[in-house]
C-alpha positions in Angstrom: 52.7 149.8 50.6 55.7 147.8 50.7 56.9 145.6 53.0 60.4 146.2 54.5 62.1 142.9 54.2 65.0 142.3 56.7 67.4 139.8 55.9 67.0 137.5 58.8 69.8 134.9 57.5 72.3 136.7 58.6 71.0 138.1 62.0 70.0 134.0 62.3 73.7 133.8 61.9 75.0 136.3 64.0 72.9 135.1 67.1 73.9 131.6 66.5 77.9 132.7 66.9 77.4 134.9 69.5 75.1 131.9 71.4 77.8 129.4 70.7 80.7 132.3 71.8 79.0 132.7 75.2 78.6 128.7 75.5 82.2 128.4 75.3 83.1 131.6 77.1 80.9 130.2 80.0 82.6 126.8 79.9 86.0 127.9 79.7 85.2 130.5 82.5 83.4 127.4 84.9 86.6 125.4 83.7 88.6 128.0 85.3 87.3 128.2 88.0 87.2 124.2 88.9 91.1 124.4 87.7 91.5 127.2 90.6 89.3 125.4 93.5 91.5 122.2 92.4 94.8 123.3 92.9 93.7 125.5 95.9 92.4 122.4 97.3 95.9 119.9 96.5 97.7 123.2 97.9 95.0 122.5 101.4 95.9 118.9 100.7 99.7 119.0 100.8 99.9 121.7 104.2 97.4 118.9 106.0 99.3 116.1 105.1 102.8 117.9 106.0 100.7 118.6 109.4 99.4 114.8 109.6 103.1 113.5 109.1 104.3 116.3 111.8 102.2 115.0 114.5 102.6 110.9 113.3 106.0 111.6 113.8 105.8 114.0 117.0 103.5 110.6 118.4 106.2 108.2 117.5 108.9 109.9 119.3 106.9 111.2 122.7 106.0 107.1 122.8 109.3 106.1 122.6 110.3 108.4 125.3 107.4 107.2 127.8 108.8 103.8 127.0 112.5 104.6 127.8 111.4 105.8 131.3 108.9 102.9 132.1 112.0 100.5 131.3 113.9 103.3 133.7 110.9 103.2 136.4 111.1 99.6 136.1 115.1 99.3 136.7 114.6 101.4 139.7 111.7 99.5 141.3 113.9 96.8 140.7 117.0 98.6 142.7 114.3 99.4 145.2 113.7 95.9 145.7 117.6 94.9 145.9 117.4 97.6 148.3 114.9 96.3 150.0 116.6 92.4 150.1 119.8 93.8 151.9 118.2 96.0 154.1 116.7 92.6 155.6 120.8 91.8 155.5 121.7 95.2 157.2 123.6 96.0 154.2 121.3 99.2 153.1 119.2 101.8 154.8 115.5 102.5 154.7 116.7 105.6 152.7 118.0 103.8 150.1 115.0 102.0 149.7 112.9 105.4 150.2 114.8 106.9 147.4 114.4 104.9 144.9 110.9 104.9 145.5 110.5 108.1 145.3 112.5 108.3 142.3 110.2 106.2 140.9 107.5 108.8 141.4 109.1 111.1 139.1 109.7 108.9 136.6 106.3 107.3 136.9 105.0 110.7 136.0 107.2 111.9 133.2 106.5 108.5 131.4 102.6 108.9 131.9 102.8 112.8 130.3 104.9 111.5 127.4 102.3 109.1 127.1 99.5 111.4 127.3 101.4 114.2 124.4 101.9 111.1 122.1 98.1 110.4 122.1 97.2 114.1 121.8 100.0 114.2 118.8 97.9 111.2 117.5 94.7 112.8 117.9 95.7 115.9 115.5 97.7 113.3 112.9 93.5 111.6 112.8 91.8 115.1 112.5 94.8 116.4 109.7 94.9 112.9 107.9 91.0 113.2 107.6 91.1 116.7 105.9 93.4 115.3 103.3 91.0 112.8 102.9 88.0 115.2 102.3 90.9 117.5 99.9 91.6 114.2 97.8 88.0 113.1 97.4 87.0 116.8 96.5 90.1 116.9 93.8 88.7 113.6 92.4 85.4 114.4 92.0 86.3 118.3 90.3 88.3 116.0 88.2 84.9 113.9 87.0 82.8 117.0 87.2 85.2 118.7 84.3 85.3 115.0 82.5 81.6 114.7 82.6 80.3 118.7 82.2 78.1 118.3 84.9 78.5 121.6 87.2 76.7 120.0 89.9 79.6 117.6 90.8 82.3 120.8 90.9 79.7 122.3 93.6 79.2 119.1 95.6 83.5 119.1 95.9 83.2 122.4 96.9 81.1 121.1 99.6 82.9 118.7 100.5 86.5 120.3 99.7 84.8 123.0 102.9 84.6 119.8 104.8 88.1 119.2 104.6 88.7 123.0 105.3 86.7 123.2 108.5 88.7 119.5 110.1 91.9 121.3 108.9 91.0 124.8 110.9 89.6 122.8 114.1 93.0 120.3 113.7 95.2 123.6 113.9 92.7 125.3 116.8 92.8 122.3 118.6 96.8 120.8 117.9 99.3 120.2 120.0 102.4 122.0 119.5 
């Protein structure tokens, strides 16, 4: 009996394209998908920094304002004193003196809650300026991970691009605004 001979050259062929097809079809489809994490995470990136720059700013201007009114609780503590030098002189009441004290009071406060919304402004710029960080190192090492084919880099900035996800979230949960 004969032997049925199948021409394996060609099938050898055939497997060898269609190996090589789904090689590149699997690259391409694993480079998408590092393109997409990447520019989801500079898009995570640029809201945290916008957020970080927000509440550096917010900060800045809350201190200045709690330094305007402790120069203003200082210029009344020195009227209370003046006050104070011509009641001995009979040339001001104990009311005088009383008010400005208590003026002071106000002041005193308003100064110390300005001071307390500038740190809590700095506090979210920290947690926001940190998740950029996390976005940027996760960007970078996508970037190597494509350079050097090694998939295992892509999932550790995925890791680490979550990292920067989860300080964004808790920066927005716990902001001041």
């Amino acid at each position: 009996m004969d032997e049925i001979e199948v021409p394996t050259e060609h099938l050898h062929e055939a497997i060898h394209e269609s190996v090589e097809h789904d090689r590149k079809h699997t690259e391409k489809g694993w480079s998408m998908y590092v393109a997409i994490s990447t520019a989801l995470m500079a898009v995570l990136a640029a809201i945290s920094s916008l957020l970080a720059g927000h509440h550096s700013n917010e900060s800045l201007v809350d201190q200045i304002k709690a330094s305007d009114q402790w120069s203003y609780y200082q210029s009344k503590g020195i009227k209370a004193e003046l006050k104070k030098i011509e009641l001995n002189y009979h040339q001001a009441t104990p009311a005088d003196v009383e008010r400005y004290s208590k003026e002071q009071e106000s002041i005193k406060k308003l100064a110390e809650e300005l001071q307390e919304t500038s740190s809590s402004h700095l506090e979210s710029e920290k947690k926001f300026a940190m998740a950029v960080t996390f976005f940027q190192i996760s960007i970078a090492i996508a970037a190597i991970s494509i350079l050097s084919k090694k998939k295992f880099l892509w999932i550790g900035s995925m890791f680490i691009g979550t990292a920067g996800l989860f300080v964004l979230i808790h920066g927005i949960i716990t902001g001041h605004y």
